[in-house]
N, C-alpha and C positions, 0 to 999 in steps of 0.2 A: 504494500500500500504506500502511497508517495503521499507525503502530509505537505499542503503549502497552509500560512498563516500568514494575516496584514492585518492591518491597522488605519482609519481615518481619523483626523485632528480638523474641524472646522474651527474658526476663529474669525476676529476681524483685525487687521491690521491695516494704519491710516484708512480707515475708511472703508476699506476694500474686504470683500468676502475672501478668506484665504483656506483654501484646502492642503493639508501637509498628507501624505501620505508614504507606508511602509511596508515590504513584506517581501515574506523568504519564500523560494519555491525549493521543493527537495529537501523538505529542514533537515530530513535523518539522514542526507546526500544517500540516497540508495542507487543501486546501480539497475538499472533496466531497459529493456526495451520497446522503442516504436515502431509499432505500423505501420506504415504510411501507403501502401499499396499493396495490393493482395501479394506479390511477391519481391518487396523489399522492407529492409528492416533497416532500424537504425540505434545508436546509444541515444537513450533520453540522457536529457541535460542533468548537469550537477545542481550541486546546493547554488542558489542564485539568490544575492539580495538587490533590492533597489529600491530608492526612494526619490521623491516628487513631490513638485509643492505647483500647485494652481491657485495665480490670483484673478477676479474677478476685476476687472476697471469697467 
């Protein structure tokens, strides 16, 4: 089973709607494989984080 987990922060800063966002895919980095057409396969990705912030003007 591959566990991903994230996280939203809404706030306002100067004025402005501010979305902060967070989150890991892989968090237990397991190793497995994709599908991707009936006859090819491929390694799924590792542990991956990334974070993001959206502001509203």
């Amino acid at each position: 089973m591959i566990v991903n987990i994230g996280a939203n922060y809404l706030t306002r800063i100067g004025g402005h709607d501010v979305t902060l966002r967070a989150a890991i895919g892989n968090i237990t980095n397991r190793r497995y494989w994709m599908f991707q057409y009936s006859d090819y396969i491929a390694p799924g990705d590792p542990r991956m984080v990334s974070v993001n912030a959206k502001i509203d003007f």
